[in-house]
C-alpha positions as CSV (number, residue, x, y, z in Angstrom):
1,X,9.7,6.5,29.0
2,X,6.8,8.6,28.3
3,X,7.6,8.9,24.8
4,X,7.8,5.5,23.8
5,X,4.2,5.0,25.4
6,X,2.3,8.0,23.2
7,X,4.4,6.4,20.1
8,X,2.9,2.9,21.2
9,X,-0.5,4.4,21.0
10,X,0.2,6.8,17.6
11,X,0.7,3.1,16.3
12,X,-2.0,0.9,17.5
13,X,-4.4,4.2,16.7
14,X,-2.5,3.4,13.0
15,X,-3.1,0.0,12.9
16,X,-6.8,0.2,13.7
17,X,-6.9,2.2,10.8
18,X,-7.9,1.0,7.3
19,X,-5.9,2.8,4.2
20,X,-7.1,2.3,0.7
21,X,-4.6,0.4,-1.7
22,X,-4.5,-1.2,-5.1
23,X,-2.6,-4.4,-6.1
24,X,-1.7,-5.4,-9.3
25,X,-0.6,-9.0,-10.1
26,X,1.1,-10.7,-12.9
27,X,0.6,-14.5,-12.5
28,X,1.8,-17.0,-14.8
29,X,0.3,-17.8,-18.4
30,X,1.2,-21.8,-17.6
31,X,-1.5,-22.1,-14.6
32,X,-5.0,-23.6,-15.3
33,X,-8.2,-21.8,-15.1
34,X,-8.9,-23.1,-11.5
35,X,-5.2,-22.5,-10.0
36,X,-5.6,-18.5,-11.8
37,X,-8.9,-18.5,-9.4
38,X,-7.4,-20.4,-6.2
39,X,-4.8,-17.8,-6.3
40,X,-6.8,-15.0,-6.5
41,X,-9.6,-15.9,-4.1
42,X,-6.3,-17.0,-1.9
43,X,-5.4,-12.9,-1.8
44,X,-8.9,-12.4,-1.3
45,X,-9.2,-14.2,1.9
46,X,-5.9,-12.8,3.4
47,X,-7.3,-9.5,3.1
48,X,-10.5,-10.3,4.7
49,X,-9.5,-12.9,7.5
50,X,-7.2,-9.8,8.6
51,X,-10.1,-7.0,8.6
52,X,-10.0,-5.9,5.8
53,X,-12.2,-5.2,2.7
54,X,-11.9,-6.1,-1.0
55,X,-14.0,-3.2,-3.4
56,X,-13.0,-4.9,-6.6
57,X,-11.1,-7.6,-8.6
58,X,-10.4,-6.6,-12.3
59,X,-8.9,-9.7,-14.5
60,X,-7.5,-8.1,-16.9
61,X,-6.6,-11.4,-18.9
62,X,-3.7,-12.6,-20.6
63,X,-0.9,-9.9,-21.7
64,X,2.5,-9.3,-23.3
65,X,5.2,-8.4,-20.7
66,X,7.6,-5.6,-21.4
67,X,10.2,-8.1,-20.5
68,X,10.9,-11.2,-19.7
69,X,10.2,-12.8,-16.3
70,X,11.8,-15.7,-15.6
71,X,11.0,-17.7,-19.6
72,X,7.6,-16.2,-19.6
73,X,7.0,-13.7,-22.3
74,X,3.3,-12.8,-21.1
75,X,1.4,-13.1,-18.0
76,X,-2.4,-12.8,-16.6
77,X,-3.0,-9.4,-15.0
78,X,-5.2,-9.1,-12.1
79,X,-5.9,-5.6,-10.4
80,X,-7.8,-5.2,-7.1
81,X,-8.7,-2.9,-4.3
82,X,-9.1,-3.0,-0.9
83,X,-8.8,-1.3,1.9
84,X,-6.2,-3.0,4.8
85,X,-4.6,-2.0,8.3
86,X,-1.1,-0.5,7.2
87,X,0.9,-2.9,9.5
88,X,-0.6,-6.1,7.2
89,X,1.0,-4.7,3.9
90,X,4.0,-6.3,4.2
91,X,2.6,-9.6,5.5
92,X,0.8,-9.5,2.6
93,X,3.4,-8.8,0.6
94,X,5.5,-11.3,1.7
95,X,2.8,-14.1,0.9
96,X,2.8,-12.9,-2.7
97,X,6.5,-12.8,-2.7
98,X,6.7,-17.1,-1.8
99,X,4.0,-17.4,-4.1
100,X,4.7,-19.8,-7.0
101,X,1.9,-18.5,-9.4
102,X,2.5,-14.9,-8.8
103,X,5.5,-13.8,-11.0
104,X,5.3,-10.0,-10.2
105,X,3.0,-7.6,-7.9
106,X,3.0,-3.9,-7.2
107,X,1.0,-3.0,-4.4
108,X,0.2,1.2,-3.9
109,X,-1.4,2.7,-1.1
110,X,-4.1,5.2,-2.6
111,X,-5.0,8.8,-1.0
Protein backbone atom coordinates (compact mmCIF):
# COMPACT_ATOMS: atom_id res chain seq x y z
CA UNK A 1 0.00 0.00 0.00
CA UNK A 2 2.76 2.19 0.73
CA UNK A 3 4.02 1.93 -2.64
CA UNK A 4 1.22 2.87 -4.61
CA UNK A 5 1.04 6.19 -2.44
CA UNK A 6 4.98 7.41 -3.12
CA UNK A 7 4.12 6.44 -6.92
CA UNK A 8 0.89 8.67 -6.56
CA UNK A 9 3.03 11.46 -5.50
CA UNK A 10 6.19 10.70 -8.10
CA UNK A 11 3.15 11.49 -10.47
CA UNK A 12 1.35 14.50 -9.31
CA UNK A 13 5.11 15.91 -8.56
CA UNK A 14 5.26 14.96 -12.73
CA UNK A 15 2.38 16.55 -13.64
CA UNK A 16 3.10 19.81 -11.93
CA UNK A 17 5.94 19.82 -13.95
CA UNK A 18 6.27 21.68 -17.26
CA UNK A 19 8.49 19.74 -20.22
CA UNK A 20 9.51 21.62 -23.24
CA UNK A 21 8.07 20.18 -26.62
CA UNK A 22 7.75 21.05 -30.29
CA UNK A 23 4.72 20.40 -32.62
CA UNK A 24 4.74 20.31 -36.02
CA UNK A 25 1.44 20.42 -38.09
CA UNK A 26 0.47 19.79 -41.60
CA UNK A 27 -2.97 21.23 -42.22
CA UNK A 28 -4.71 21.26 -45.30
CA UNK A 29 -3.94 23.45 -48.54
CA UNK A 30 -7.98 23.62 -49.19
CA UNK A 31 -8.74 25.80 -45.81
CA UNK A 32 -9.17 29.59 -46.05
CA UNK A 33 -6.85 32.13 -44.55
CA UNK A 34 -9.14 32.52 -41.41
CA UNK A 35 -9.86 28.66 -40.73
CA UNK A 36 -5.54 28.18 -41.13
CA UNK A 37 -5.59 30.84 -38.19
CA UNK A 38 -8.83 29.53 -36.10
CA UNK A 39 -6.93 26.31 -36.05
CA UNK A 40 -3.94 27.45 -34.95
CA UNK A 41 -4.95 29.94 -32.39
CA UNK A 42 -7.37 26.77 -31.41
CA UNK A 43 -3.94 24.73 -30.40
CA UNK A 44 -2.80 27.86 -28.89
CA UNK A 45 -5.49 28.09 -26.42
CA UNK A 46 -5.50 24.39 -25.40
CA UNK A 47 -2.04 24.82 -24.35
CA UNK A 48 -2.59 27.81 -22.35
CA UNK A 49 -6.23 27.09 -20.72
CA UNK A 50 -4.24 23.86 -19.44
CA UNK A 51 -1.10 25.80 -17.88
CA UNK A 52 0.90 25.83 -20.14
CA UNK A 53 3.09 28.23 -22.31
CA UNK A 54 3.49 28.80 -26.02
CA UNK A 55 7.37 30.37 -26.93
CA UNK A 56 6.70 30.40 -30.60
CA UNK A 57 4.55 29.73 -33.68
CA UNK A 58 6.60 29.39 -37.01
CA UNK A 59 4.14 29.18 -40.33
CA UNK A 60 6.16 27.85 -42.46
CA UNK A 61 3.61 28.21 -45.44
CA UNK A 62 2.49 26.11 -48.10
CA UNK A 63 4.73 22.87 -48.99
CA UNK A 64 5.05 19.78 -51.13
CA UNK A 65 4.45 16.51 -49.19
CA UNK A 66 6.70 13.55 -49.62
CA UNK A 67 3.51 11.72 -50.15
CA UNK A 68 0.21 11.74 -50.45
CA UNK A 69 -2.21 12.31 -47.63
CA UNK A 70 -5.42 11.53 -48.14
CA UNK A 71 -5.77 13.53 -52.26
CA UNK A 72 -3.59 16.30 -51.01
CA UNK A 73 -0.26 16.56 -52.64
CA UNK A 74 0.96 19.64 -50.34
CA UNK A 75 0.05 21.04 -47.05
CA UNK A 76 0.61 24.33 -44.80
CA UNK A 77 3.32 23.60 -42.20
CA UNK A 78 3.06 25.19 -38.82
CA UNK A 79 5.87 24.52 -36.12
CA UNK A 80 5.46 25.68 -32.45
CA UNK A 81 6.85 25.46 -29.00
CA UNK A 82 5.62 25.27 -25.77
CA UNK A 83 6.20 24.01 -22.74
CA UNK A 84 3.03 21.62 -21.19
CA UNK A 85 2.40 19.23 -18.12
CA UNK A 86 3.45 15.73 -19.53
CA UNK A 87 0.01 14.14 -18.54
CA UNK A 88 -1.83 16.82 -21.29
CA UNK A 89 0.26 15.39 -24.32
CA UNK A 90 -1.96 12.99 -25.17
CA UNK A 91 -5.15 15.09 -24.63
CA UNK A 92 -3.65 17.17 -26.80
CA UNK A 93 -2.90 14.87 -29.18
CA UNK A 94 -6.03 13.44 -29.37
CA UNK A 95 -7.67 16.86 -30.23
CA UNK A 96 -5.32 17.11 -33.25
CA UNK A 97 -6.06 13.66 -34.05
CA UNK A 98 -10.39 14.52 -34.55
CA UNK A 99 -9.28 17.53 -36.10
CA UNK A 100 -10.57 18.05 -39.69
CA UNK A 101 -8.01 20.67 -40.86
CA UNK A 102 -5.05 19.04 -39.41
CA UNK A 103 -3.92 16.21 -41.87
CA UNK A 104 -0.72 15.19 -39.99
CA UNK A 105 1.22 16.32 -36.55
CA UNK A 106 4.34 15.14 -34.88
CA UNK A 107 4.67 16.27 -31.49
CA UNK A 108 8.47 15.75 -29.57
CA UNK A 109 9.24 16.39 -26.25
CA UNK A 110 12.63 18.50 -26.21
CA UNK A 111 15.53 18.01 -23.43
Amino acid sequence: MAAKKVSEKVLSVEDKQLRNYELVLIISPEIVDEVFDTTIDNVSQFITEKGGVVSDVERWGKRKLAYPIGHFMEGNYVLAQFKLKPALSKELEANLQISEEVLRHLLIRVE
